[in-house]
N, C-alpha and C positions, 0 to 999 in steps of 0.2 A: 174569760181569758182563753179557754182551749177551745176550740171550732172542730167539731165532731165531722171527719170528709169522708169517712167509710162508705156510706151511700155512692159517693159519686167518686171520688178517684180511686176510693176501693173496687169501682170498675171499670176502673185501666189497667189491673192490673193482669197480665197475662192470664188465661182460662178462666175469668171472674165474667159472671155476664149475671143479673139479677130480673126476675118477671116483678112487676107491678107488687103483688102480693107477697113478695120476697120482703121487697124495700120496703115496705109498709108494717110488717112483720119484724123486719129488725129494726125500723127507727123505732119501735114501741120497747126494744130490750134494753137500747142503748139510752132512750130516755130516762129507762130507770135507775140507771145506773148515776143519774146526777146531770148528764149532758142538758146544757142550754141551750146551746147554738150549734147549729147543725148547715154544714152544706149537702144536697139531697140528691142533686139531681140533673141534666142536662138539656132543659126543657127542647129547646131548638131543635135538639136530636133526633126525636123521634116523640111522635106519639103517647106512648109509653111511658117516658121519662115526666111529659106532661102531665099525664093522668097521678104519677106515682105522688110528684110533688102537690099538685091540689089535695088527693087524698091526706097526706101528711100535713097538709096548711090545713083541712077541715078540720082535723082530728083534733088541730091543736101541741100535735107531740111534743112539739119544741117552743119555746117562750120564742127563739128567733129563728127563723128557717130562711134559706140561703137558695139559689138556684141559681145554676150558673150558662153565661154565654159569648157570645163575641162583642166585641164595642161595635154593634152596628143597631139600627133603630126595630129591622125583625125581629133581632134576640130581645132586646128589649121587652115588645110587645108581649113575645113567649112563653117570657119568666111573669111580665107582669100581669098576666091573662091567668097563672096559677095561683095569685095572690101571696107569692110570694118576695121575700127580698129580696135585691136583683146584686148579682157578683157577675164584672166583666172582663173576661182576661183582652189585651189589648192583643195584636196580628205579631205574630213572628218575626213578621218585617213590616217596620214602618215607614207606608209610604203614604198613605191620606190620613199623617196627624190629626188635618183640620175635620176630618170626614166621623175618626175616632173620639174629638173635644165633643162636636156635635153631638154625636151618640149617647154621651157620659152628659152633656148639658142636656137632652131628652129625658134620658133615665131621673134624673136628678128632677123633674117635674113630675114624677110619677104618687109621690106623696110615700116613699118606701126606704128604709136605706140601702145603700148606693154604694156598694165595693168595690173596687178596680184593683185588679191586680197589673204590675207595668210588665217590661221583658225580663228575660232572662237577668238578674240584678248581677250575678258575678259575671258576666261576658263584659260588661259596661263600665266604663268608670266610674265611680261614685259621682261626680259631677254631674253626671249626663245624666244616672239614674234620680236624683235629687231631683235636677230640672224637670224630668218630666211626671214626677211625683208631683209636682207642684203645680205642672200644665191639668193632670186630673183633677189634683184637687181643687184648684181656682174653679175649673168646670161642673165641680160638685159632687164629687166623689166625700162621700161621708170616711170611709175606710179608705187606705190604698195599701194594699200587700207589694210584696216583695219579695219574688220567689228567687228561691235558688235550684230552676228548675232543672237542670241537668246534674246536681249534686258533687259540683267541684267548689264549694266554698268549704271555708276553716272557719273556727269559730272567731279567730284573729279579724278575719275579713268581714265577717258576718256581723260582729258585734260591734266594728270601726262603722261600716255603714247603717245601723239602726241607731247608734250613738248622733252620725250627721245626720238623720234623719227626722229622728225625735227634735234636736234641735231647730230644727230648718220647715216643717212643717208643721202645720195647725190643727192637722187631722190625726184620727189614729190611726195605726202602723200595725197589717198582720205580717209573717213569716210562715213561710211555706216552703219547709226543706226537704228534698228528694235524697234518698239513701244512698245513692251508685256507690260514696267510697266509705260507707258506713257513718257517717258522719252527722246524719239527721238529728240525734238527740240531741248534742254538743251542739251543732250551731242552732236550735232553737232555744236553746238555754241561755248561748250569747245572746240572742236576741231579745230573748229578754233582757236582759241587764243590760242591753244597747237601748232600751225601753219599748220593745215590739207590746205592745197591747192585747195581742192577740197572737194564737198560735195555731196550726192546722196539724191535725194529727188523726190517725184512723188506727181501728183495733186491728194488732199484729202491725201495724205499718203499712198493709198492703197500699199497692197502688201502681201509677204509671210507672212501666221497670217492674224495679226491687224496690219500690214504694216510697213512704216519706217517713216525719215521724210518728214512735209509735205510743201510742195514747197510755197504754197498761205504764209502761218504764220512766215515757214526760214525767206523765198525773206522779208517779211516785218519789222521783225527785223532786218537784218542787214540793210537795207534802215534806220531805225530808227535809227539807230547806223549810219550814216553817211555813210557807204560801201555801195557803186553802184553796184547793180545786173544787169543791164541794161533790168531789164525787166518792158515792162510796164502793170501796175497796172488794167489800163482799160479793155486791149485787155485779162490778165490774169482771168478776171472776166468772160469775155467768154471760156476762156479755161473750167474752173470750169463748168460753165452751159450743155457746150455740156460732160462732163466727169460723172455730175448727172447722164444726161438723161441715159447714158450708164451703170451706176453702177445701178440705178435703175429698167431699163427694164432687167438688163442680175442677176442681183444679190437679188432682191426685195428691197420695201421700209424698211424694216427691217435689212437690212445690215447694218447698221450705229450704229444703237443698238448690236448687235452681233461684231462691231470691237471695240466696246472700249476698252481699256486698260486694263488688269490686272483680269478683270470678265468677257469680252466678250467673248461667246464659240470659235471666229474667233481666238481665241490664242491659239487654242489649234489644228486651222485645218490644215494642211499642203494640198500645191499642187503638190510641186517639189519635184520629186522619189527623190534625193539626201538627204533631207532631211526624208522621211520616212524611207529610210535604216537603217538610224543609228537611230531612235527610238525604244526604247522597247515600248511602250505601243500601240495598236495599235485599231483602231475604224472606222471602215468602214466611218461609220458617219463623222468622224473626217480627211474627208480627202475631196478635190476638183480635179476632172479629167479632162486635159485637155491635150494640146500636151503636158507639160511639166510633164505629170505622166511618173512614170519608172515603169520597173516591179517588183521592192520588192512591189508598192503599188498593184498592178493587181494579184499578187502571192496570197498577203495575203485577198484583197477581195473574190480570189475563193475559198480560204481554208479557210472562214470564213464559206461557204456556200460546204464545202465537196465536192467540186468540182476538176474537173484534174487539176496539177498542172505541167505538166512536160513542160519542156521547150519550146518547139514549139507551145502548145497551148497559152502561159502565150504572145508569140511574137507574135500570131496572133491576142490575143486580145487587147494587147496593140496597135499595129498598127490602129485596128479596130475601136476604141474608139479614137486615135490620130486626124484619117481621121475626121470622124463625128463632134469632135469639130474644129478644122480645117474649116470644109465646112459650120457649121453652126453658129459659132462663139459662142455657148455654152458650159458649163461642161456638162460632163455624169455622169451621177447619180451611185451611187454604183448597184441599182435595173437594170439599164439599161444595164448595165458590166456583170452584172449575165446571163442577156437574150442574151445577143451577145455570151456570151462563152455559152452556150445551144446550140446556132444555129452553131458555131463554131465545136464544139464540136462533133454535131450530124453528120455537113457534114464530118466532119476525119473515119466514121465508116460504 
């Protein structure tokens, strides 16, 4: 029922960046704690992310393991080259549906199950998002989520569209809700009782922003409600502990302040290039670098700073900055991005 995403949207979240040995080290805590199903990881990403999720599929940790990527047939390969299950979020904006069906009808030959998550579900009408819930699933999507990725849905709203959903599809249904107005617990709850089958939640809530929901407060409401999460409660209390010490030393004691809801600056940060694309507004500051940056962010922090922008330097600093968090399990600072393309820069001339 609950899908463990700490691993991976846990590093979206603002100053979160994890080494290979990190991630492999905490899916072994969070295992113990009762966790089944786990999303791990971003293979496409980086190296790194690849390496992390194989080690975690050798290992065994999780009965089901998740890795996630775009609806395109690279990512695919990616996730499927780590032996793991493949989850695909579709493009921010859809313009090669037919390119996307294809994608999810590849996946779906892979012999693995097959997630798809659709757009943003509260931007859309219920109608529209059905439809194309149903376009994935025809194509094979075993799972299809349905996130509420910017976190302006109610539970009102939340729990109307897994209620048409549940009814109108043949597949099971996750929920994936983002915190921005505090609201992540309450609309996964509706979704439940809308019939979501599945829930995505990470310890403390971290993640993209001010994160989603959060696994410790879910797991204990529904326990209070009777419904068995099969996790235990004890061994959960150490998950939390070792996951502090982590948020603490890589994020500062002030991160907790910075993600609340609705007024924390963390809602306003993005980590994942996917999502600074489609933004207009844009804030060097308001951004966290790690493997998961792409290059509209690295683009626009050098032409923040009137620096080259042409495409071979913008690849080489991304890669550049990827490595470095990567090896060191840190973000890179926007200051630090500017001094790597200097020296980038300086060797091309």
């Amino acid at each position: 029922m609950i899908t463990d995403d700490t691993l991976r949207e846990g590093m979206q979240a603002p100053g979160i960046a994890f080494t290979v040995e990190e991630k492999v080290q905490i899916a072994r805590v969070i295992r113990k704690c009762g966790i089944k199903r786990a999303l791990v990881a971003y293979p496409p990403a980086h190296i790194s992310e690849k390496q992390a999720t194989e080690k975690i599929v050798k290992e065994h940790i999780f009965p089901e393991t998740f890795a996630l990527g775009r609806a395109i047939r690279n990512d695919v390969d990616a996730i499927y080259e780590t032996g793991s299950n493949i989850a695909l979020h579709l493009p921010f904006r859809m313009e090669r549906m037919d390119e996307v069906l294809d994608s999810v009808r590849y996946a779906s030959t892979k012999g693995r199950i097959v997630e798809v998550a659709v757009v943003d579900v509260m931007k859309n009408d219920i109608k529209d998002v059905i439809k194309m819930a149903k376009l994935v699933s025809e194509a094979g999507a075993d799972i299809v989520q349905l996130p509420d990725t910017t976190g302006i849905g109610s539970p009102r709203k939340i729990r109307a569209l897994f209620t048409e959903a549940k009814a109108s599809l043949d597949v099971e249904i996750e929920t994936h809700c983002h915190n921005d107005m505090g609201g992540a617990i309450a609309n996964a709850y509706a979704a439940l009782e809308g019939g979501a089958d599945h829930v995505d939640a990470t310890v403390y809530g971290i993640g993209e922003r001010n994160g989603i929901t959060d696994l410790a407060s879910f797991s204990g409401i529904l326990e209070s409600e009777g419904i068995s999460t099969g996790i235990d409660r004890n061994e959960l209390k150490h998950v939390y502990s070792k996951i502090l010490d982590v948020i603490l030393s890589k994020a500062g004691p002030g991160f907790f302040a910075r993600n609340f809801p609705a007024v924390g600056e963390n809602t306003i940060t993005n980590t994942a290039g996917t999502h600074v694309a489609y933004s207009d507004v844009f804030s060097a500051g308001g951004m966290s670098f790690n493997v998961y940056a792409g290059k509209s962010m690295i683009k626009r922090v050098l032409e923040s700073s009137k620096m080259q922008t042409d495409d071979m330097i913008v690849r080489d600093v991304l890669m550049a900055v990827k490595n470095r968090s990567a090896e060191t399990g840190k973000c890179v600072t926007s200051d630090e991005i500017i001094k790597m393309a200097g020296e980038i820069i300086g060797k091309s001339h």
